[in-house]
Chimera marker file (.cmm) of the C-alpha trace (Angstrom):
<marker_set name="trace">
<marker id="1" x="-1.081" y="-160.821" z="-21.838" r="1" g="1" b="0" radius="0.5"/>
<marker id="2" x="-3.743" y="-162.333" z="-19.756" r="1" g="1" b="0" radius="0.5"/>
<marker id="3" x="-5.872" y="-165.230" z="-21.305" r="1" g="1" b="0" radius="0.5"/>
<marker id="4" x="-8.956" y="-167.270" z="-19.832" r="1" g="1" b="0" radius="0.5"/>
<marker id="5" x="-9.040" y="-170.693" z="-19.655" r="1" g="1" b="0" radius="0.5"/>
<marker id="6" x="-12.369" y="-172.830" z="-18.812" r="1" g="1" b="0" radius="0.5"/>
<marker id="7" x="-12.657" y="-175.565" z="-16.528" r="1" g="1" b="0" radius="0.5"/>
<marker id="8" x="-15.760" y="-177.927" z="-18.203" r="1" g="1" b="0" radius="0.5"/>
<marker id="9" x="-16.827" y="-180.605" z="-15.756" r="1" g="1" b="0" radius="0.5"/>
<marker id="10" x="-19.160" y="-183.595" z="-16.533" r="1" g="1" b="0" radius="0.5"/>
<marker id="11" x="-20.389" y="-184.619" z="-13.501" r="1" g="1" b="0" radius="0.5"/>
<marker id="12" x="-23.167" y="-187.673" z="-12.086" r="1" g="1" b="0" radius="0.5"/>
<marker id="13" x="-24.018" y="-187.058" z="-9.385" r="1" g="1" b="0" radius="0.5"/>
<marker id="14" x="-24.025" y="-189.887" z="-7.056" r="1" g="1" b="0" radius="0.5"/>
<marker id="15" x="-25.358" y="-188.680" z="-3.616" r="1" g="1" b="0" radius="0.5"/>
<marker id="16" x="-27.723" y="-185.330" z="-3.709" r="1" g="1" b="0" radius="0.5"/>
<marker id="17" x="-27.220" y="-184.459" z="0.078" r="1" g="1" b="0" radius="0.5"/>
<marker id="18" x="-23.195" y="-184.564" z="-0.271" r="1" g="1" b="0" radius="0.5"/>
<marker id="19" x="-23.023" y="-182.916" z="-3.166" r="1" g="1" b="0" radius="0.5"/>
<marker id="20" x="-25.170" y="-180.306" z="-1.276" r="1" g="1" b="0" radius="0.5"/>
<marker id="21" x="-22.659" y="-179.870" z="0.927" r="1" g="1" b="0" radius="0.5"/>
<marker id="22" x="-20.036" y="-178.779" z="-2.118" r="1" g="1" b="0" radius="0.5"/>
<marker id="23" x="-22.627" y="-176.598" z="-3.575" r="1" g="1" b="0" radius="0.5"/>
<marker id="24" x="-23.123" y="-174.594" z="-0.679" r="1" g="1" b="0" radius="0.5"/>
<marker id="25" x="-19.402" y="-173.384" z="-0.567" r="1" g="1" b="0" radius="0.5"/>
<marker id="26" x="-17.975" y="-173.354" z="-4.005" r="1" g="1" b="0" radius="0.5"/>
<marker id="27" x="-19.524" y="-170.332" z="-5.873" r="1" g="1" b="0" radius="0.5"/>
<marker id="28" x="-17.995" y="-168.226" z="-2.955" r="1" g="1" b="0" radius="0.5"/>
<marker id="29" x="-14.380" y="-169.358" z="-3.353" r="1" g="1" b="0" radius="0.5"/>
<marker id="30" x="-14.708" y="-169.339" z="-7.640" r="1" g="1" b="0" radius="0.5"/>
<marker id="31" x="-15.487" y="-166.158" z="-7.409" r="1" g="1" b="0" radius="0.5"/>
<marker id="32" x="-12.420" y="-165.284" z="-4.881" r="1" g="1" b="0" radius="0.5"/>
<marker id="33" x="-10.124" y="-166.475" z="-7.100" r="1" g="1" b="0" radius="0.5"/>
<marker id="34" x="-12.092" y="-165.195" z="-10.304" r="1" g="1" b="0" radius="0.5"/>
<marker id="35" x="-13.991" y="-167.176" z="-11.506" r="1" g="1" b="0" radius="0.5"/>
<marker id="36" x="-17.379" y="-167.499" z="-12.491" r="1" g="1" b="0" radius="0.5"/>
<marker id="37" x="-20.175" y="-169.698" z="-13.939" r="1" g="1" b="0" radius="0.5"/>
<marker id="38" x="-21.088" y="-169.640" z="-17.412" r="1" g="1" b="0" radius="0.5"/>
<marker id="39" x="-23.379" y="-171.953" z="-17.872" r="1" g="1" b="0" radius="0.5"/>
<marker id="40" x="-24.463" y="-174.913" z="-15.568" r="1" g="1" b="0" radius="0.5"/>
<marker id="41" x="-26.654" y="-177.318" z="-18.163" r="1" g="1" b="0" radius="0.5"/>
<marker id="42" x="-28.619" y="-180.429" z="-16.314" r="1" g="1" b="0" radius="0.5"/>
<marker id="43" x="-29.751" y="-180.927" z="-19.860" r="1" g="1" b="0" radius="0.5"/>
<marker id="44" x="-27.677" y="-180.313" z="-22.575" r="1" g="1" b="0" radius="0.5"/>
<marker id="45" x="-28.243" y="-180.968" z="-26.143" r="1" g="1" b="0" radius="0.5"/>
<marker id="46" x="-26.096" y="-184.110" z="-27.138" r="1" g="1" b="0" radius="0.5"/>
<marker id="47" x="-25.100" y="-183.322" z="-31.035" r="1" g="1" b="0" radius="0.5"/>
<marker id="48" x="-22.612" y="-186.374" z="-31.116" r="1" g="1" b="0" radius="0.5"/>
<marker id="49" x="-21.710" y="-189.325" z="-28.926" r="1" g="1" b="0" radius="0.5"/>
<marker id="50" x="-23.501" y="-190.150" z="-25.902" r="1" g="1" b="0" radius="0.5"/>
<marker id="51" x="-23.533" y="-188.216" z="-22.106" r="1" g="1" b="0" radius="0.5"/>
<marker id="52" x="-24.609" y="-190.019" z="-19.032" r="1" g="1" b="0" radius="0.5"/>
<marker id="53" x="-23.914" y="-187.345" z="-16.481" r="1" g="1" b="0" radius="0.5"/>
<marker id="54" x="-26.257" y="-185.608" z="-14.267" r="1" g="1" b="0" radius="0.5"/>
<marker id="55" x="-25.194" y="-181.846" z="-15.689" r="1" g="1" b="0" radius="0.5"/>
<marker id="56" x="-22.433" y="-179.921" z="-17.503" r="1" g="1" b="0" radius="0.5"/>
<marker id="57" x="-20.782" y="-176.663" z="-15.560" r="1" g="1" b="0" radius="0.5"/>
<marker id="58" x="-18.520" y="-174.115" z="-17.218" r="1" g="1" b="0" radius="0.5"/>
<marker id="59" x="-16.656" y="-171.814" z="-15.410" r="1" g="1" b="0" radius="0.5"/>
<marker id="60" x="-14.244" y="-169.090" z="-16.548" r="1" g="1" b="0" radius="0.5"/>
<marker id="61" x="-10.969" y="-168.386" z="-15.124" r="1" g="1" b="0" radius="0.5"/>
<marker id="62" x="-9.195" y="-164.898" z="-16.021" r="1" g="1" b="0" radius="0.5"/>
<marker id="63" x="-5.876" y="-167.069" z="-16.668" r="1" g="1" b="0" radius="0.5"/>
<marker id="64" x="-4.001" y="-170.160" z="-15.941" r="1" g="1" b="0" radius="0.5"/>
<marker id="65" x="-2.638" y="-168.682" z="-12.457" r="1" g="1" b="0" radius="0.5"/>
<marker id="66" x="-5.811" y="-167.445" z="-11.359" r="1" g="1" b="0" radius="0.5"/>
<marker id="67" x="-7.387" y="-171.203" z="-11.914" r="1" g="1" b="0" radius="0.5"/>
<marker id="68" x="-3.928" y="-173.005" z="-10.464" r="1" g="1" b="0" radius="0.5"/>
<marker id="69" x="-4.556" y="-170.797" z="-7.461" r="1" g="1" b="0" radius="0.5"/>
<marker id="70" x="-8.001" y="-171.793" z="-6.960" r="1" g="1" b="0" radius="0.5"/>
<marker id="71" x="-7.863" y="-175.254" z="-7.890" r="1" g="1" b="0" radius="0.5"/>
<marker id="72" x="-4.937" y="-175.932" z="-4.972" r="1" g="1" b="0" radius="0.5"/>
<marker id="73" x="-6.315" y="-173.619" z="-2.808" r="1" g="1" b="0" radius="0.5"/>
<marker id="74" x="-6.777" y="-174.398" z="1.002" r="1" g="1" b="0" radius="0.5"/>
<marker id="75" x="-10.529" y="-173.647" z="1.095" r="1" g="1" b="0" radius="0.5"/>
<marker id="76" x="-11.028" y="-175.490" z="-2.219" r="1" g="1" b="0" radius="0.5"/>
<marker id="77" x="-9.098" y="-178.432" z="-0.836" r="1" g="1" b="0" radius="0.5"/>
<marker id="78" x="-11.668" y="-178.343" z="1.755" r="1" g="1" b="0" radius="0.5"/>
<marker id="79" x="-14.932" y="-178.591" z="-0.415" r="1" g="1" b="0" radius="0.5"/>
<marker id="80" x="-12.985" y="-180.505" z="-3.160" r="1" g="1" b="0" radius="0.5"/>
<marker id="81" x="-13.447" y="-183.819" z="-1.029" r="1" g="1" b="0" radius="0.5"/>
<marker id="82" x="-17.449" y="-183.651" z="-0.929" r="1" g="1" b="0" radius="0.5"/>
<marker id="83" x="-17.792" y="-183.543" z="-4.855" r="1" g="1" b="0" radius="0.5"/>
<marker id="84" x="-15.766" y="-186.147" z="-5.549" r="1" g="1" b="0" radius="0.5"/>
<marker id="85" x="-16.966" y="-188.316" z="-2.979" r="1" g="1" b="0" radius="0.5"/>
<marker id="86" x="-20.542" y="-187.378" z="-4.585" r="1" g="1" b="0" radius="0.5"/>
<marker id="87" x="-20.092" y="-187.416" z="-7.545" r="1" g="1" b="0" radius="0.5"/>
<marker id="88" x="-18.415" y="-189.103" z="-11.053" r="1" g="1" b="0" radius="0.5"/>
<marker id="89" x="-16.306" y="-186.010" z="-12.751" r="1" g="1" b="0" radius="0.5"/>
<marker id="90" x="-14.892" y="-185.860" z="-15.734" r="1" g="1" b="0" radius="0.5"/>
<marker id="91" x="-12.964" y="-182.433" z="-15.781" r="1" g="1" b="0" radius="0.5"/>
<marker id="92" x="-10.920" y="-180.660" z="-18.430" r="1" g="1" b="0" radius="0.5"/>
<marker id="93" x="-9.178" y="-176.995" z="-18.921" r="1" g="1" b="0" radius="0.5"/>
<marker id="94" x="-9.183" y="-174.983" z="-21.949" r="1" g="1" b="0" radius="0.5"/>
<marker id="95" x="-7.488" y="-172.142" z="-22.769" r="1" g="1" b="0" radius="0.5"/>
<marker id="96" x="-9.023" y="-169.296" z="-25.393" r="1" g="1" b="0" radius="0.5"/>
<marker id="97" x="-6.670" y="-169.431" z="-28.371" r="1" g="1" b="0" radius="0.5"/>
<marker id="98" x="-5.359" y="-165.812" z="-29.268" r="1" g="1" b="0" radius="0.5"/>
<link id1="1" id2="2" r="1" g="1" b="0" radius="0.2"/>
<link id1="2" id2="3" r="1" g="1" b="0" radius="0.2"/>
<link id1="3" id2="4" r="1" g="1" b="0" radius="0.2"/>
<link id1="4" id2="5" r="1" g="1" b="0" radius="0.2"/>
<link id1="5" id2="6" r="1" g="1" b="0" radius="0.2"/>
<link id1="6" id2="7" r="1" g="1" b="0" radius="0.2"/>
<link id1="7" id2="8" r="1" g="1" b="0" radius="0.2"/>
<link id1="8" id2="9" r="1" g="1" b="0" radius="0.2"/>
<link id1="9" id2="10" r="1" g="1" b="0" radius="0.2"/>
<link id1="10" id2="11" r="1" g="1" b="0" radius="0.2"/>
<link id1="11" id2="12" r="1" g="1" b="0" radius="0.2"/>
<link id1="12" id2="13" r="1" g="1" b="0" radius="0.2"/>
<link id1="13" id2="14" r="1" g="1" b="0" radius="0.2"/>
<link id1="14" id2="15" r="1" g="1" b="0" radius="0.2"/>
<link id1="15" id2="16" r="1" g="1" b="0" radius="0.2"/>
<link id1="16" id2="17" r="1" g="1" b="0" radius="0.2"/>
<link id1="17" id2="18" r="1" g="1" b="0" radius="0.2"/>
<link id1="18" id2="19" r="1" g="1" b="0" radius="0.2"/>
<link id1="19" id2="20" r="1" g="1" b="0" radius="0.2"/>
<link id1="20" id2="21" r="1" g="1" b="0" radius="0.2"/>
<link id1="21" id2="22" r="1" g="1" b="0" radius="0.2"/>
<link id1="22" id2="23" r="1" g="1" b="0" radius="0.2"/>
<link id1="23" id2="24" r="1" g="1" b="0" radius="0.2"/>
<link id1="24" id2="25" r="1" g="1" b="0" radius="0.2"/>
<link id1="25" id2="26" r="1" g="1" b="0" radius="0.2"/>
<link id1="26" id2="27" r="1" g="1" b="0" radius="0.2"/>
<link id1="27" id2="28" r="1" g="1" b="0" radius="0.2"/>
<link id1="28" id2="29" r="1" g="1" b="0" radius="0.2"/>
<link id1="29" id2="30" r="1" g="1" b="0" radius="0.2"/>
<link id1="30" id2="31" r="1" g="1" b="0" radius="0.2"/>
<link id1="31" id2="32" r="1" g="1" b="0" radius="0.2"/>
<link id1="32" id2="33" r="1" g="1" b="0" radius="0.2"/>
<link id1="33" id2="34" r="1" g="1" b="0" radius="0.2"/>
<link id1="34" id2="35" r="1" g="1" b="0" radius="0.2"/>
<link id1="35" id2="36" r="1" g="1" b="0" radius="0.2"/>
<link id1="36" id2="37" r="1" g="1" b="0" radius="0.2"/>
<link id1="37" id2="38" r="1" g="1" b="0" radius="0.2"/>
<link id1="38" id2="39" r="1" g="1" b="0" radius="0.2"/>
<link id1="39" id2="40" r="1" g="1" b="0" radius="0.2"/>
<link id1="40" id2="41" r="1" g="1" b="0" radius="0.2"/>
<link id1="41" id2="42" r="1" g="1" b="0" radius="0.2"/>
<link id1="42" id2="43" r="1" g="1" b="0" radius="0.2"/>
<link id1="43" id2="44" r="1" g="1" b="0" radius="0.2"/>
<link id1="44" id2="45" r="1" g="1" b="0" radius="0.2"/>
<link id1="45" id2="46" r="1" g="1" b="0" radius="0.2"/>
<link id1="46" id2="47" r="1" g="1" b="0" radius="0.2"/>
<link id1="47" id2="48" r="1" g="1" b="0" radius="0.2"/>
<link id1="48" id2="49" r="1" g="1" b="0" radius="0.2"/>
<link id1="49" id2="50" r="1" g="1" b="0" radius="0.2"/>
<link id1="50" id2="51" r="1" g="1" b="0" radius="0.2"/>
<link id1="51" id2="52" r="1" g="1" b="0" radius="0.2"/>
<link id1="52" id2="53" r="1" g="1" b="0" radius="0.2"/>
<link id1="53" id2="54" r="1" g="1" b="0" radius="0.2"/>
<link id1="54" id2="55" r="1" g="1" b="0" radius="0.2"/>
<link id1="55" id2="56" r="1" g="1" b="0" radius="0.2"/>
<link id1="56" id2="57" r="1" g="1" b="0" radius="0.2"/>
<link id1="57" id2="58" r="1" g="1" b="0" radius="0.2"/>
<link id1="58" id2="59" r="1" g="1" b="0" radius="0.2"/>
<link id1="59" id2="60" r="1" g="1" b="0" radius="0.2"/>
<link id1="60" id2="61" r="1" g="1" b="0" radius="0.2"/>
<link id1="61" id2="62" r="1" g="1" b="0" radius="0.2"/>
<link id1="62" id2="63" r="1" g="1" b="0" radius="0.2"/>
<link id1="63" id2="64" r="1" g="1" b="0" radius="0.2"/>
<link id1="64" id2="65" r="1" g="1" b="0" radius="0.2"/>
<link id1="65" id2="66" r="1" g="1" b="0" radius="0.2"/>
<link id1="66" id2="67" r="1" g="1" b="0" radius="0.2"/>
<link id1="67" id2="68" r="1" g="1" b="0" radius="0.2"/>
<link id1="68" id2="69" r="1" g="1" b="0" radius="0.2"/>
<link id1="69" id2="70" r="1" g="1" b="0" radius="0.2"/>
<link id1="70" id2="71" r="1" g="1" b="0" radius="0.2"/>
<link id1="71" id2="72" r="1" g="1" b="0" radius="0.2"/>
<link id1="72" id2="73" r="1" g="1" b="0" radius="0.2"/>
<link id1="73" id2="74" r="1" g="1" b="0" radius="0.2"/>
<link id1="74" id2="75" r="1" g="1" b="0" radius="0.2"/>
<link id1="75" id2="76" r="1" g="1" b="0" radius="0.2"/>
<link id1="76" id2="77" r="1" g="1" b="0" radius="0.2"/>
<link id1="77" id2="78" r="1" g="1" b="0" radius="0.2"/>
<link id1="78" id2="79" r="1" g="1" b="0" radius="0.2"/>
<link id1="79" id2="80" r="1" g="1" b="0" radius="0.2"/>
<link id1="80" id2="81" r="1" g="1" b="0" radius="0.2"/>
<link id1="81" id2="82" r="1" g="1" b="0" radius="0.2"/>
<link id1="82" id2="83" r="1" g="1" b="0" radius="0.2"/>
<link id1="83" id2="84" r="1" g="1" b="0" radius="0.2"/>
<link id1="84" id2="85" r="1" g="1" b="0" radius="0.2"/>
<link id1="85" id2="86" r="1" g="1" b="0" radius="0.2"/>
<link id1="86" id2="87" r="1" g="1" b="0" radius="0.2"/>
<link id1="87" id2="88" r="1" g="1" b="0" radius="0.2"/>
<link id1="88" id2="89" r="1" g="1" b="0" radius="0.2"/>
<link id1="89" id2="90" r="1" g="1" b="0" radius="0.2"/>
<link id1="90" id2="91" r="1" g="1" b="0" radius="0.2"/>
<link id1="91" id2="92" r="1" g="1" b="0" radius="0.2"/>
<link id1="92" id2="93" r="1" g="1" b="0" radius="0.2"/>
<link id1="93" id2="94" r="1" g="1" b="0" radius="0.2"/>
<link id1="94" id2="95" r="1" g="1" b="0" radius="0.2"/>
<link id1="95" id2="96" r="1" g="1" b="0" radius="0.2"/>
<link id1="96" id2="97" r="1" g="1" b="0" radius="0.2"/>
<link id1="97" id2="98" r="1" g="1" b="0" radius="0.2"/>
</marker_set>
């Protein structure tokens, strides 16, 4: 049986106009590969700890093979290189327990 997982991504933002460039691309090619936003937060309600970033993104995946076939995808590959020259990211993959 099929289970989401959720990338989470903490990301500052470093350079607007680069970034831009990722941004412009990368809601096309989640949603190719199935996945979508859930939330995108630039101001998030810190409960615990402390968060320096410049917003929070969540997007599901239907499962694990749908995300591994985004993530090393050719066209992601290709967008991939803006955000992280952009941008500090702290990413992380969950999976929905059962």
């Amino acid at each position: 049986m099929k289970k989401p997982v959720y990338f989470i991504a903490n990301i500052r933002i470093t350079d607007e106009d680069l970034y831009r460039k990722y941004l412009n691309s990368c809601s096309e090619i989640f949603s190719k590969y199935g996945g979508k936003y859930l939330s995108v937060d630039e101001d998030p309600e810190v409960l615990e700890g402390e968060w320096d970033y410049s917003r929070a993104v969540l997007i599901e995946f239907p499962d694990r093979a749908e995300f591994n076939r985004w993530y090393s995808s050719p066209e992601y590959k290709d967008i991939l290189q803006y955000r992280l020259s952009a941008a500090q990211c702290d990413t992380i993959l969950i999976s929905q327990n059962s």
